[in-house]
C-alpha positions in Angstrom: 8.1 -42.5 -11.8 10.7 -41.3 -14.3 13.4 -43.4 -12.5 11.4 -46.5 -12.1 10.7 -46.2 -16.0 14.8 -45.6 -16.2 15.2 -48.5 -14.7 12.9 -50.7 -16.4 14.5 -49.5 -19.5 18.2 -50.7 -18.7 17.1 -53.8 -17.5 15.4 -54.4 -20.8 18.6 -53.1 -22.4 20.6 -55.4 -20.2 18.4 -58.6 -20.5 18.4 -57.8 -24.9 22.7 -57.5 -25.0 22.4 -60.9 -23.2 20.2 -62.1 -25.4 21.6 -61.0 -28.5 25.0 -62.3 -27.6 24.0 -65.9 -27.4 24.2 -66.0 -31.0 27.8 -65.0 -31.5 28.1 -66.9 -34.9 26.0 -64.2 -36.7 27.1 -60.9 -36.3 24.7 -59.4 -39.1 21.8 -60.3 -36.7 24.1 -59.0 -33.3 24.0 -55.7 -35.3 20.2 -56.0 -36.4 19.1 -56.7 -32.9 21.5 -53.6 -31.9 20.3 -51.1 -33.9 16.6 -52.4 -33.5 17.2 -52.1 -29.5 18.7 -48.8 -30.3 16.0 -47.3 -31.8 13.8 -48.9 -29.4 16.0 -47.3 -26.6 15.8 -43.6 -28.7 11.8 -44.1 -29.0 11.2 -44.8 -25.1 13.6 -41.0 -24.3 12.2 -39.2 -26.5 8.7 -40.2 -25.2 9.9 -39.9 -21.7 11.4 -36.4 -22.5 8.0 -35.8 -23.9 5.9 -36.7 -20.8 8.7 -34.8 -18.7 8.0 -31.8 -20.6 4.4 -31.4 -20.1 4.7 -32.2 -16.5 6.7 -29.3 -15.8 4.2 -27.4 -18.2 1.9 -28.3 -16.1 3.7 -27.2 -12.9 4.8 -24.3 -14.6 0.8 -23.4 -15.0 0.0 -24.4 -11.7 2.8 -22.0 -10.0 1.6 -19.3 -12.5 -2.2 -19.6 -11.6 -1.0 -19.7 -7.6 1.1 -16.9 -7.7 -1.5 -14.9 -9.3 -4.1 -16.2 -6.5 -1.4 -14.9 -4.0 -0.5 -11.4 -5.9 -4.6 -11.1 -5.7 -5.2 -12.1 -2.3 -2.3 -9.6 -1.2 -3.2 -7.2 -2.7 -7.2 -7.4 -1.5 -5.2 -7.1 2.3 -3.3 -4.4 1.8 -6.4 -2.3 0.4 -8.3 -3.6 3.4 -5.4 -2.5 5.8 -5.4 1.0 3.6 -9.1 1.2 4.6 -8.6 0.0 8.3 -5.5 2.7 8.7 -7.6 5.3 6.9 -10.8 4.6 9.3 -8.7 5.2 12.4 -6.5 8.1 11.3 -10.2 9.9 11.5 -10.8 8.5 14.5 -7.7 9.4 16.3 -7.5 12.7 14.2 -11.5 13.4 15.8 -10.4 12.4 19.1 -7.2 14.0 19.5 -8.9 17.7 18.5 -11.8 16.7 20.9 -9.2 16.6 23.6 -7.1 19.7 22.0 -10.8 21.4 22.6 -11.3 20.6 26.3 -7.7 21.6 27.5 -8.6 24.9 25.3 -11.9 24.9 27.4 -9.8 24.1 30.5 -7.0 27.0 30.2 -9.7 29.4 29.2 -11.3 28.6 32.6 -8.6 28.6 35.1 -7.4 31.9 33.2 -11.1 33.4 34.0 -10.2 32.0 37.3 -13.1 29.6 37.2 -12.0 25.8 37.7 -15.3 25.1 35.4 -17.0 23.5 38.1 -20.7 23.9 39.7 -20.5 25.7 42.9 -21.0 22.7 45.8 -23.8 23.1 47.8 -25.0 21.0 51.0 -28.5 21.3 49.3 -29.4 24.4 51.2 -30.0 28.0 50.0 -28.2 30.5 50.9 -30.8 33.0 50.6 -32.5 33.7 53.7 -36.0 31.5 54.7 -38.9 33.6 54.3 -40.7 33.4 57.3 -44.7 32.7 57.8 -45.8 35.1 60.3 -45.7 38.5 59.2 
């Protein structure tokens, strides 16, 4: 936009020198239209140094108010990846003593010489049948 308006304003710089030089015979009024064009020319910078200004104000804002959306989204992540770590720390912590417990449970029985197991049985007793006739 600020080029088009560039442009705009040469071309009316451009198409005024042309116009003003028409009139060679009076160079009071060459120097009028000059100056007038001039300060014409001054007027339309300064108001397009103006509008650049508050445009990158604007921007400036915007970036501000996104990097502070960022800086707060980040930082809501990392205290839900805190949590998330802390949650299964105890979880590996509880199941890494529960298995510390059974090999414990384990030794202790193959050092009693028991392998920890129910003796296998067919189902039968080994104790003798008691018989019906006396």
């Amino acid at each position: 936009m600020i080029k088009t308006l560039h442009k705009v304003l040469l071309a009316s710089l451009v198409g005024l020198l042309l116009a003003g030089c028409d009139d060679g015979s009076n160079s009071d009024t060459t120097e009028e239209k000059a100056s007038t064009l001039s300060e014409k020319v001054q007027s339309e910078i300064g108001a397009l140094k103006e509008a650049g200004t508050s445009q990158v104000q604007e921007l400036k804002q915007k970036a501000d108010a996104l990097k502070a959306e960022v800086t707060e989204h980040t930082q809501s992540m990392k205290e839900d990846a805190l949590k998330h770590t802390e949650a299964l720390k105890g979880d590996l912590s509880d199941q890494a003593q529960s298995l510390l417990d059974s090999a414990k449970q384990q030794v202790e029985a193959f050092q009693k010489g028991d392998n920890g197991e129910a003796p296998q049985t067919d189902g039968e007793s080994d104790s003798p049948e008691k018989s019906e006739n006396p």
